[in-house]
N, CA, C and O atoms as CSV, one atom per row, in Angstrom:
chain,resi,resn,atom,element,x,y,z
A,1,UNK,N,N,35.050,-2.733,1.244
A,1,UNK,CA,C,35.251,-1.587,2.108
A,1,UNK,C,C,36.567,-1.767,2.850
A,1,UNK,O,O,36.892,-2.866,3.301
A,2,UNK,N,N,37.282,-0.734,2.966
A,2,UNK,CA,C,38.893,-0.859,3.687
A,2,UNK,C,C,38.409,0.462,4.798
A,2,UNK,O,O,38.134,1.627,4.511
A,3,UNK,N,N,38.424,-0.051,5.810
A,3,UNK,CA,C,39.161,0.976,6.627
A,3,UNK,C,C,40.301,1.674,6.957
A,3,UNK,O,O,41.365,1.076,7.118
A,4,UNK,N,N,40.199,2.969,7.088
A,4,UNK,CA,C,41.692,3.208,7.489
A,4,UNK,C,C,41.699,4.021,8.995
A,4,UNK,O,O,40.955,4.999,9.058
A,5,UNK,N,N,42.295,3.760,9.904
A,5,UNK,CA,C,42.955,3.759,11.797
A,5,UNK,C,C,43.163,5.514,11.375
A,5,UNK,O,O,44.074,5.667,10.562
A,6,UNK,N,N,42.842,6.114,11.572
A,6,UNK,CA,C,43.808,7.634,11.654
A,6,UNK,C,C,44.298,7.610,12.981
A,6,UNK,O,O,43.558,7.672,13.963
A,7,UNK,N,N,45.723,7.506,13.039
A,7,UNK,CA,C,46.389,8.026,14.176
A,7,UNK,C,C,46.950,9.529,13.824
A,7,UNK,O,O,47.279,10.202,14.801
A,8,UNK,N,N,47.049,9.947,12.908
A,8,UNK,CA,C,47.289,11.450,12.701
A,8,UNK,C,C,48.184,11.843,11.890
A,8,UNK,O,O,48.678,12.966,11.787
A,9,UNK,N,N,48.431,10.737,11.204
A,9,UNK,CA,C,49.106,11.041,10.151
A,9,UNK,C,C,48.933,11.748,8.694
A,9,UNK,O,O,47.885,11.716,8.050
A,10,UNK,N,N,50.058,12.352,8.308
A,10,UNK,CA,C,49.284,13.649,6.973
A,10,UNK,C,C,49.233,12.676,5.555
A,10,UNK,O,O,48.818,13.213,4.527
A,11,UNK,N,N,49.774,10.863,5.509
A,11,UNK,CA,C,49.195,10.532,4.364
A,11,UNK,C,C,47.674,10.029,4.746
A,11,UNK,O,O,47.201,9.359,3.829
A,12,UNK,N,N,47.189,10.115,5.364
A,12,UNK,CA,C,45.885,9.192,5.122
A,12,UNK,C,C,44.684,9.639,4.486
A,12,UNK,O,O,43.657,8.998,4.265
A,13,UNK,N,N,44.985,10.948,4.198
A,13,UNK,CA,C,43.591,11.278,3.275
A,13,UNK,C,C,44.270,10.664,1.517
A,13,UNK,O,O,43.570,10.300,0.572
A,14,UNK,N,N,45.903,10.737,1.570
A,14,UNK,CA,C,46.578,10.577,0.477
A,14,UNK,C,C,45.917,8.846,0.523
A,14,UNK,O,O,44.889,8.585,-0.103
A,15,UNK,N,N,46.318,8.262,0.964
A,15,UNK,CA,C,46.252,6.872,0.976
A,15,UNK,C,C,44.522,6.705,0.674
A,15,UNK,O,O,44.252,5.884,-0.203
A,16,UNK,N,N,43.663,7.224,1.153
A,16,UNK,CA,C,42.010,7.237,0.842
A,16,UNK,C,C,41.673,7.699,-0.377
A,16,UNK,O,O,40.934,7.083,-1.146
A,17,UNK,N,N,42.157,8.727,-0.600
A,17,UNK,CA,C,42.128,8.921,-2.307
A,17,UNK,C,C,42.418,7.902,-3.418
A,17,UNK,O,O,41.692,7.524,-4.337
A,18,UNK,N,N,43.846,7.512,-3.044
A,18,UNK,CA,C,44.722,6.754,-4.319
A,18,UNK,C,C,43.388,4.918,-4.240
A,18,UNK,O,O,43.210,4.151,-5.186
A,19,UNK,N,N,43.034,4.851,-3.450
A,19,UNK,CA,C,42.174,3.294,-2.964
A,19,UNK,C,C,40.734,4.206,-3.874
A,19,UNK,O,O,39.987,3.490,-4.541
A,20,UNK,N,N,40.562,5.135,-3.848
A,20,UNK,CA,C,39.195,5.322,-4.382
A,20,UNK,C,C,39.555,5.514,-5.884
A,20,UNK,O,O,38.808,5.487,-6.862
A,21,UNK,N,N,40.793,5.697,-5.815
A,21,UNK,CA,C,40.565,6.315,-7.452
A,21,UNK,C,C,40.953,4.266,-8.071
A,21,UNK,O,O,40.785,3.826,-9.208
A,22,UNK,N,N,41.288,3.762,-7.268
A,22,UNK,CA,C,41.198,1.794,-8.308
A,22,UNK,C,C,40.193,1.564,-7.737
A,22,UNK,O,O,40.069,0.341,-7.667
A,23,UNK,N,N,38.971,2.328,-7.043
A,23,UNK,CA,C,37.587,2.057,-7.094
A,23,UNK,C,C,37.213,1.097,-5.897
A,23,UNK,O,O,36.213,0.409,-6.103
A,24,UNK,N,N,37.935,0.909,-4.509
A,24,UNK,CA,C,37.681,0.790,-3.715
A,24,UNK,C,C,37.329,1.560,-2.566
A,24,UNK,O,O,38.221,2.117,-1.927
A,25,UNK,N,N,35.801,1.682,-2.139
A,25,UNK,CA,C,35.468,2.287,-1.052
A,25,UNK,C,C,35.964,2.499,0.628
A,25,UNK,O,O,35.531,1.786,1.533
A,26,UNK,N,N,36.533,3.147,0.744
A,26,UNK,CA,C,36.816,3.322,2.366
A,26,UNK,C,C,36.264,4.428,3.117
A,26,UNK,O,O,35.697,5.379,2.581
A,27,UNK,N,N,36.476,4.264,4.660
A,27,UNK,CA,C,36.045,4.779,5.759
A,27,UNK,C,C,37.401,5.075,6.397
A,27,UNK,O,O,38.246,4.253,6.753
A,28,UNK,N,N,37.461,6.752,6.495
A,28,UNK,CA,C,38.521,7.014,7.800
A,28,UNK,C,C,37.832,6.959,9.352
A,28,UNK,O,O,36.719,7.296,9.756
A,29,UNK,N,N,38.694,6.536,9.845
A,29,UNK,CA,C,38.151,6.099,11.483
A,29,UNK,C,C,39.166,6.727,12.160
A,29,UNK,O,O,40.302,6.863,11.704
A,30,UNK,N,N,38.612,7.307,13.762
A,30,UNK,CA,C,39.922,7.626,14.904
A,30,UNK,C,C,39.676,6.150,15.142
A,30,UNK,O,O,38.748,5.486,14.680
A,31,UNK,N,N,40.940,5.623,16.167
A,31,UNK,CA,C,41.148,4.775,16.900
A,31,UNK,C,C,40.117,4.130,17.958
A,31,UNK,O,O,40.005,2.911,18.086
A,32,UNK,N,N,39.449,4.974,18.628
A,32,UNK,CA,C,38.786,4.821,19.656
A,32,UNK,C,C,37.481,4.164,19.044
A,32,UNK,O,O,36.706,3.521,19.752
A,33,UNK,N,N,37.265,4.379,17.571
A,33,UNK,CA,C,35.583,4.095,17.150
A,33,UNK,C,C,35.770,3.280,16.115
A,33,UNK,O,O,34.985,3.287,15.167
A,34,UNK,N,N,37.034,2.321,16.174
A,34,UNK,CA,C,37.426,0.938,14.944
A,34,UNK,C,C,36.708,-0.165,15.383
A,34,UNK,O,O,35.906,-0.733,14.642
A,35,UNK,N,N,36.966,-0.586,16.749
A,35,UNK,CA,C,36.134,-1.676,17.564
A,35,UNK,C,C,34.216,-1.716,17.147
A,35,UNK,O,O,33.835,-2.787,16.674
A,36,UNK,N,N,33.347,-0.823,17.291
A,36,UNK,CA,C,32.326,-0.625,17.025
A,36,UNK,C,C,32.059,-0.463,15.255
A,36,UNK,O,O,30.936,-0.787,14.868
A,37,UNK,N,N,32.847,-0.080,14.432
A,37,UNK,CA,C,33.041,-0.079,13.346
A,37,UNK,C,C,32.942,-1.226,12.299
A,37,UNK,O,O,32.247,-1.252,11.283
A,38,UNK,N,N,33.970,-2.360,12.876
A,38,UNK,CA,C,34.331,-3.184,12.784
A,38,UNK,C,C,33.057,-4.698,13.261
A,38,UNK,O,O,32.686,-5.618,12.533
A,39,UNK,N,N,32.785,-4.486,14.332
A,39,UNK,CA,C,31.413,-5.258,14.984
A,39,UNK,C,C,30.545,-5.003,14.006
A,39,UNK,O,O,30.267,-5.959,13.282
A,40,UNK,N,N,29.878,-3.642,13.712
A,40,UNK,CA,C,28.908,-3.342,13.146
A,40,UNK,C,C,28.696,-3.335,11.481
A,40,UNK,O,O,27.567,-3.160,11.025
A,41,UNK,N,N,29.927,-3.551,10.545
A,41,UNK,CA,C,30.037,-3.842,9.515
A,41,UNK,C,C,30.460,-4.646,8.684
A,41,UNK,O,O,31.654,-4.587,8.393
A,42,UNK,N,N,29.743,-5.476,8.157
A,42,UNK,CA,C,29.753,-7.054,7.082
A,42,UNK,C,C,30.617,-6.928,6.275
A,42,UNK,O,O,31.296,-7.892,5.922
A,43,UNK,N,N,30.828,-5.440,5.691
A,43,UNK,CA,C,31.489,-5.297,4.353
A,43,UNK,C,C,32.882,-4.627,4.356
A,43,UNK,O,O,33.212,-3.889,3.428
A,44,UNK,N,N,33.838,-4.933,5.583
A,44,UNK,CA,C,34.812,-4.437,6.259
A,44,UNK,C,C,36.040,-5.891,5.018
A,44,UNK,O,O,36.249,-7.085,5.236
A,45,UNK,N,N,36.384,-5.258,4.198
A,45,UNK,CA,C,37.572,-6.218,3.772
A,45,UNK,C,C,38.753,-6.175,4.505
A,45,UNK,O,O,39.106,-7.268,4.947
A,46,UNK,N,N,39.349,-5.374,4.718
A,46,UNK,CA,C,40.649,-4.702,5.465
A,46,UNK,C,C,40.643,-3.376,6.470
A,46,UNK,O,O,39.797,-2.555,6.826
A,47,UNK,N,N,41.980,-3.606,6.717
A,47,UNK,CA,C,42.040,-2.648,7.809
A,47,UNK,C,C,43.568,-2.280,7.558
A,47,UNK,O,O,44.472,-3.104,7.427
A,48,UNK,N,N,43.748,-0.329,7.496
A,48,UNK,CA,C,44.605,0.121,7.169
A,48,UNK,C,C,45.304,0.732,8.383
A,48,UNK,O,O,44.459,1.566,8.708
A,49,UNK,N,N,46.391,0.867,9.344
A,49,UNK,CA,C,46.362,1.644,10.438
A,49,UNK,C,C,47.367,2.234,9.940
A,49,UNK,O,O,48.258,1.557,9.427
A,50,UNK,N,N,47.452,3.720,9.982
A,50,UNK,CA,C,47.779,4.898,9.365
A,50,UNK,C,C,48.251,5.622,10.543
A,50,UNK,O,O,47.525,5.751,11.529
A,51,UNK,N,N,49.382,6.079,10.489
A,51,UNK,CA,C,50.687,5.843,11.999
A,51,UNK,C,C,50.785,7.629,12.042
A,51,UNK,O,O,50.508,8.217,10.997
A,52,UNK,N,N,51.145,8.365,13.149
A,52,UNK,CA,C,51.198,9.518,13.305
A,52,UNK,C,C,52.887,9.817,13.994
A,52,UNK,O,O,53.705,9.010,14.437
A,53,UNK,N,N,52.945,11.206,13.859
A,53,UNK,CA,C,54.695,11.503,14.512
A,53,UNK,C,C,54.628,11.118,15.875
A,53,UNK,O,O,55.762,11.025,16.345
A,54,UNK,N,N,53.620,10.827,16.787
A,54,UNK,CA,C,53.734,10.262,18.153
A,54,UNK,C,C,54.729,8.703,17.880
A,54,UNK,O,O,54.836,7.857,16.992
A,55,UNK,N,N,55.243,8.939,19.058
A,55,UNK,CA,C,56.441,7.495,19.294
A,55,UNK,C,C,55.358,6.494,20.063
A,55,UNK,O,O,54.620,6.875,20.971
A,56,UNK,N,N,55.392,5.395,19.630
A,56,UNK,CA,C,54.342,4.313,20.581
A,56,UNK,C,C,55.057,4.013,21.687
A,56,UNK,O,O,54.455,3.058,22.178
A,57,UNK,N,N,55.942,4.255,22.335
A,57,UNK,CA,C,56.787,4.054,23.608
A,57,UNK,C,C,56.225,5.785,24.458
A,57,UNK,O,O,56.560,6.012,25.621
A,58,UNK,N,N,55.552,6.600,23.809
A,58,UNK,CA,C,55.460,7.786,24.762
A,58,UNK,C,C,54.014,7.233,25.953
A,58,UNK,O,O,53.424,6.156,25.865
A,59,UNK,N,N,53.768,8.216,26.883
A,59,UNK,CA,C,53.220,8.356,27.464
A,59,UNK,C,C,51.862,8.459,27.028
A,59,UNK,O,O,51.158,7.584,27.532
A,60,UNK,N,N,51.202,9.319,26.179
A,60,UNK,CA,C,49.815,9.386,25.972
A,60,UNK,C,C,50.035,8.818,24.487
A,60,UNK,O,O,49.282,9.261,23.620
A,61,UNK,N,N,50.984,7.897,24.133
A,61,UNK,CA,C,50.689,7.237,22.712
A,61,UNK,C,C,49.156,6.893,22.163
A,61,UNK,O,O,48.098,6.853,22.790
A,62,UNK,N,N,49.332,6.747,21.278
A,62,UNK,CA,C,47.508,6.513,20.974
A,62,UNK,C,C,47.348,4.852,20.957
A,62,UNK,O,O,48.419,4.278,21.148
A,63,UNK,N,N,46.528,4.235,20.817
A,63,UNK,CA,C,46.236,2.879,21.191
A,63,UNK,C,C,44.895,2.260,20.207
A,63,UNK,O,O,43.991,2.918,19.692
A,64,UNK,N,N,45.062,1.181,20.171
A,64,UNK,CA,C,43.712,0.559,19.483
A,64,UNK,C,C,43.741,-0.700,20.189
A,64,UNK,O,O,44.752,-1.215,20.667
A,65,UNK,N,N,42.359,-1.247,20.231
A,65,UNK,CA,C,41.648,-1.930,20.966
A,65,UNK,C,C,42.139,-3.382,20.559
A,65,UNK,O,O,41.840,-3.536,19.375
A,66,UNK,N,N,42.739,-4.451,21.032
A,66,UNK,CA,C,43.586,-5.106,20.337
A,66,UNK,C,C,42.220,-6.390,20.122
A,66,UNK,O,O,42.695,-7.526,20.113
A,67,UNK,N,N,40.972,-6.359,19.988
A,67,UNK,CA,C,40.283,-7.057,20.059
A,67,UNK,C,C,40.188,-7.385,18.385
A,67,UNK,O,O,40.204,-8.493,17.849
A,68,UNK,N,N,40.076,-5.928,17.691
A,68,UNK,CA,C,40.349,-6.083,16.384
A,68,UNK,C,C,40.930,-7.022,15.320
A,68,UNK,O,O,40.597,-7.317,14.172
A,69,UNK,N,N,42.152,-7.457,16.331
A,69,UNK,CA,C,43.430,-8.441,15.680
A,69,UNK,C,C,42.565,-10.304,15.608
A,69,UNK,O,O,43.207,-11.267,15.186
């Protein structure tokens, strides 16, 4: 199982497709619900974070829980 982070970017359904079609299963996730995701699942191989036109230096940038790392 691969997760993939949606920060809002327009490849990530592209990127979820191309992983299913060489027959690996994934889960799109927002940011806020990777932490609980991640705790709660055994079969988590990777983790994809999938970047949006927000600048990470702005003000309401989006964020993930750095517990993950």
């Amino acid at each position: 199982m691969i997760i993939i982070v949606d920060f809002g970017s327009q490849t990530t359904h592209l990127i979820a497709r191309r992983l299913k079609e060489i027959g690996v299963s994934v889960k799109i996730i927002h940011p806020e619900k990777i932490l609980k995701q991640v705790q709660n699942d055994t079969t988590i191989k990777g983790i994809v974070l999938s970047g949006g036109p927000a600048s990470v230096y702005g003000k309401n940038a989006p964020t993930i829980n750095a517990k993950i790392f």
